[in-house]
N, C-alpha and C positions, 0 to 999 in steps of 0.2 A: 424785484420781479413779483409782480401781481396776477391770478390767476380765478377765475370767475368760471364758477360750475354748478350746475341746478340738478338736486339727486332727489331722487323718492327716500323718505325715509321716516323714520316711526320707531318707538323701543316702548318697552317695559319697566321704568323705575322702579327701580329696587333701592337699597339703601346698607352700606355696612358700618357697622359701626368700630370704628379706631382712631383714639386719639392719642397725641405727644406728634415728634415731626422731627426736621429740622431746625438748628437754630434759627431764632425768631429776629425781626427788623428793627433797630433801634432808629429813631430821627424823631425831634420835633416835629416837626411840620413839613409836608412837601408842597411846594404849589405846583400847580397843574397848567397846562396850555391843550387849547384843541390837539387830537393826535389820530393819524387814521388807526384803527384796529381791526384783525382777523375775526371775524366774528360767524359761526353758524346758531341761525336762529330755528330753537326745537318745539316744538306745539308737545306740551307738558299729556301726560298720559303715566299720572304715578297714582300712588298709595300711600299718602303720609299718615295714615294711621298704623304701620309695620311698627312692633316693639321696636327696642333694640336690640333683642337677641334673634327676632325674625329678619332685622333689617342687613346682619351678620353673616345670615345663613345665604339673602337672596343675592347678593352683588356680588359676592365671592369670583363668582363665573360670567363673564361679559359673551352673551352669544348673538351672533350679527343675522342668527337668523329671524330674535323677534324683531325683527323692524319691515320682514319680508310683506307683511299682508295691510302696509300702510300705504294708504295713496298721498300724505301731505309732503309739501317737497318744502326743503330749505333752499338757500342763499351760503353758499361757503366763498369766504373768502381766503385765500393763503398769502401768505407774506414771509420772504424770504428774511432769516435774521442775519445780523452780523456778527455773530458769536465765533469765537475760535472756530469750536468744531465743526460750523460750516451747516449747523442743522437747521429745518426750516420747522417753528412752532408753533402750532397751532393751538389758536380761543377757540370755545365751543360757549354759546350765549345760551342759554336755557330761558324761553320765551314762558311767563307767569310761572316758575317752580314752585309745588306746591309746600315744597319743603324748606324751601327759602324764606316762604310766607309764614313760617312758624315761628315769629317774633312777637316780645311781647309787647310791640303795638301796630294795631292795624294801619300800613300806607297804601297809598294806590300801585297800582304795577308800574306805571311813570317811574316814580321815586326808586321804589324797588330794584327797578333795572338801572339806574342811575348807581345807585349805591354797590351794585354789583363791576358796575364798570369801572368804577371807584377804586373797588381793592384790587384788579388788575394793576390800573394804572399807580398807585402808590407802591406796588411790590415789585415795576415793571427796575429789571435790570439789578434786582437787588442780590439775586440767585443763582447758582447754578442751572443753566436753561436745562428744560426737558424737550420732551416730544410733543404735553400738552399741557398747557395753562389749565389751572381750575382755581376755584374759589370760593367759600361758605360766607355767610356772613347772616347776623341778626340783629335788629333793628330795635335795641330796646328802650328807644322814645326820640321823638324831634321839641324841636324850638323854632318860632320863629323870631329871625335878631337883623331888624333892620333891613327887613323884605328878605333876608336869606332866609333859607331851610337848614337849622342845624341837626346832623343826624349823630345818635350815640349808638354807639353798635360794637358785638363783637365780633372777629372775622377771625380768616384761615384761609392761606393762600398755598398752592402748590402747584410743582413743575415734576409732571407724570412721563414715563419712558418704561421701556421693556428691558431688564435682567434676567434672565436665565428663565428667558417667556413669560414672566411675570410681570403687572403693570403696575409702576412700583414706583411713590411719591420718592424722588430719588432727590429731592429740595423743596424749602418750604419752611413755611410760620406752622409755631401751635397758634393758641386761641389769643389773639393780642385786640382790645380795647382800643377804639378810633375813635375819634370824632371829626367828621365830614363837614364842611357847610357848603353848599350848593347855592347861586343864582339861578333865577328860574326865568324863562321868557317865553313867550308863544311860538316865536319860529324857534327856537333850538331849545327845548326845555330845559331838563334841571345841566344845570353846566357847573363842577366840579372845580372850586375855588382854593379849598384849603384841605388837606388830608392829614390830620394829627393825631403821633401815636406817640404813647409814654415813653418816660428816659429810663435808658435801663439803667440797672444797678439801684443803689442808694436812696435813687430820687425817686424813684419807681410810685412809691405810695404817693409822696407828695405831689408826682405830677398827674395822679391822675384823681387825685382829688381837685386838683384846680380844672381837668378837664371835663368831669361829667357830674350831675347834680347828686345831691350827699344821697338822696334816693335811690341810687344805681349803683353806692358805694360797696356794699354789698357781695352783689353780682358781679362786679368788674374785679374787685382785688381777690375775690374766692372762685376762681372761676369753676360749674360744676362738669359732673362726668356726663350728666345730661347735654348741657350747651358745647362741650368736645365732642359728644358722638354727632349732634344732628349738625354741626361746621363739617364734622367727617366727612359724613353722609351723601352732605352736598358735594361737598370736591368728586367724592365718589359715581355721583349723580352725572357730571361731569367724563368723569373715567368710563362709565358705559355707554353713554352716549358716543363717546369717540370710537369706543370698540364696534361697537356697530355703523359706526359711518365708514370703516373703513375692511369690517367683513371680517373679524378677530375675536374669535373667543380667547381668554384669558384670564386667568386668578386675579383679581385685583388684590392689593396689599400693600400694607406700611413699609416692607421690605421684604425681599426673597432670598431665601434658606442659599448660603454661601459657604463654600469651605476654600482655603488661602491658603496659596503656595507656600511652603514649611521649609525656606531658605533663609541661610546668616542675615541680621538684621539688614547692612553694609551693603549687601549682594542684592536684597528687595531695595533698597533706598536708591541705586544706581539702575536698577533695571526699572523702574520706574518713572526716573527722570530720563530715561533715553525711550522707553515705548508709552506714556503716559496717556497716548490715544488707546489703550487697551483696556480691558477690566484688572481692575486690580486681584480680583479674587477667579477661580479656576471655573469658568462658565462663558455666558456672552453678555452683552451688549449692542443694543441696536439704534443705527442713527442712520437720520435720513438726508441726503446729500443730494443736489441737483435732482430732487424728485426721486429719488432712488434709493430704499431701503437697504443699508448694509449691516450685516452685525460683525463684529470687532470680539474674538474668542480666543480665553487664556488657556491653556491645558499644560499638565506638565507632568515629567515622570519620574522618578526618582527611583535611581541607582544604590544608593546609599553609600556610607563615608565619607558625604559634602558634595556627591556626583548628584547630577541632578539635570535635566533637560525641560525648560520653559517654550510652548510654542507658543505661536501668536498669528493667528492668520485673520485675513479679513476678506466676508465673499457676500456677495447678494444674495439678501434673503429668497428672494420669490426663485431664483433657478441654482442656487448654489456653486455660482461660478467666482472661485479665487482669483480673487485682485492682487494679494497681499502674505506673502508666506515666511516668520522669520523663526528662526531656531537659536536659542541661548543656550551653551553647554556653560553647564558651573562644574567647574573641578576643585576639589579639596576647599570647598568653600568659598571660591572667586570665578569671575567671571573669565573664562580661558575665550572664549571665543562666540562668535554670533554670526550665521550668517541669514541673510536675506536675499529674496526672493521676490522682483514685483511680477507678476503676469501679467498686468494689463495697465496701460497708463491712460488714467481719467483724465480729460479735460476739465477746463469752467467752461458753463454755458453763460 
């Protein structure tokens, strides 16, 4: 299911800087085929001259009201995925980033946005889906090989969602070394042929000396704290922009402050694989289902002497009405009993 909407909107880039992630993609090579994708395109309105310790301070807080006093409108696209949990995830395209553009070599915005589409589609499916796609990436030199465009670049890919109201890379690459080669042609430009990224482990050095010139060897095998914060940055770039498309102020971050039900190892391993749609840790989690934001919340109280009560309820964010209510008593350190509760049964649309 596809869904087409034209919205006013406008923000204030800011930028924070955090780098490390999730673990990162291993594969030779992907090839690529045309593919539709969700895309909203943003008319750039940043500051790439913020430090990194200003860039920290300003994204921290995504507020949906600076985009109130713009008149330019996007083009959003939604696209339902097929993922277990049923969630629908959304691209956000950043039209000329000026913080994109901070590679070290100058391309046109063509290219630019090509190579942005790029690390979408090479990380598509490789993760843990979120709520929203993002992605960094820096361009530091092409080749041309036989009418291709080849691009050497470093990137940083992530799948963003809300934890305990925080919007929080919750999957995802650190900074992994590509090389692109694109076809170019006048009706469909640059068109995404080859996406190669090094072998892990062992070969690591050796492969990525065969893929980028001894000149970028450097750069690529030491990668610094400089080229981790401004990949940050960008995903980030990404994470406020969505905050404001959909009217959510919010902490952005690498992860959100967690404390973890304190039951027999045995007893969490069991209660996990039978409620596994919940948070693992004592807060929420929010997914968006048939259009409809729910958050998914662990709480639990403890009795003491192995007595212990897990709840798990699940209700819609915007009116707070439970779907979903179940209760776990642990006695003497096992699971004695559970019951549940649906109040309301969802259809598919």
């Amino acid at each position: 299911m596809k869904k087409f909407c034209k919205i006013p909107i406008g923000f204030m880039l800011a930028a924070l800087v955090l780098s490390g992630c999730s673990a990162g993609k291993s594969a030779d090579s992907v090839e690529t085929a045309d593919k539709e994708t969700s895309k909203m395109a943003i008319a750039n309105n940043s500051d790439s001259s913020a430090t990194p310790k200003e860039e920290s301070s300003a994204i921290d807080e995504g507020t949906a009201s600076e985009s109130d006093n713009s008149d330019e409108s996007v083009i959003i696209e939604v696209t339902d995925s097929n993922s277990l949990s049923s969630t629908e995830s959304f691209r956000i395209k950043i039209a000329n980033n000026s913080v994109a553009s901070q590679s070290a070599k100058n391309i046109d915005a063509e290219l630019d946005s090509a190579v942005g589409e790029a690390v979408f589609t090479g990380n598509e499916g490789t993760y843990l889906e979120g709520e929203l796609q993002t992605e960094g990436h820096i361009v530091l030199d092409t080749s041309s090989v036989g009418g291709d465009t080849v691009v050497y670049a470093l990137t940083m890919y992530g799948e963003y969602g809300f934890e305990n109201d925080t919007f929080v890379k919750v999957a995802g690459s650190g900074t992994i070394p590509v090389v692109m080669t694109f076809g170019y042609s006048k009706d469909s430009g640059y068109q995404l042929k080859n996406y190669s990224v090094p072998t892990d482990g062992s070969g690591y050095v050796q492969s990525i000396k065969d893929m980028f010139p001894q000149s970028l060897y450097n750069r690529v095998l030491s990668i610094s704290e400089s080229d981790s914060n401004n990949l940050t940055s960008q995903e980030r770039t990404y994470a406020k922009a969505y905050l404001n498309k959909i009217g959510r102020s919010a902490r952005i971050a690498e992860n959100a402050e967690k404390e973890y039900v304190d039951v027999d190892a045995e007893v969490s391993n069991e209660v996990s694989k039978r409620y596994w749609e919940y948070p693992s840790w004592i807060g929420t989690q929010e997914k968006i289902e048939n259009n409809v934001r729910y958050v998914y919340e662990t709480q639990w109280k403890n009795y003491g002497g192995g007595d212990s009560m897990i709840y798990f309820t699940k209700y819609v964010y915007d009116t707070g009405e439970i779907i979903k209510s179940i209760n776990v008593y642990i006695e003497d350190d096992k699971i004695a009993s559970s019951e549940e509760k649906v109040t309301k049964i969802i259809g598919n649309k």
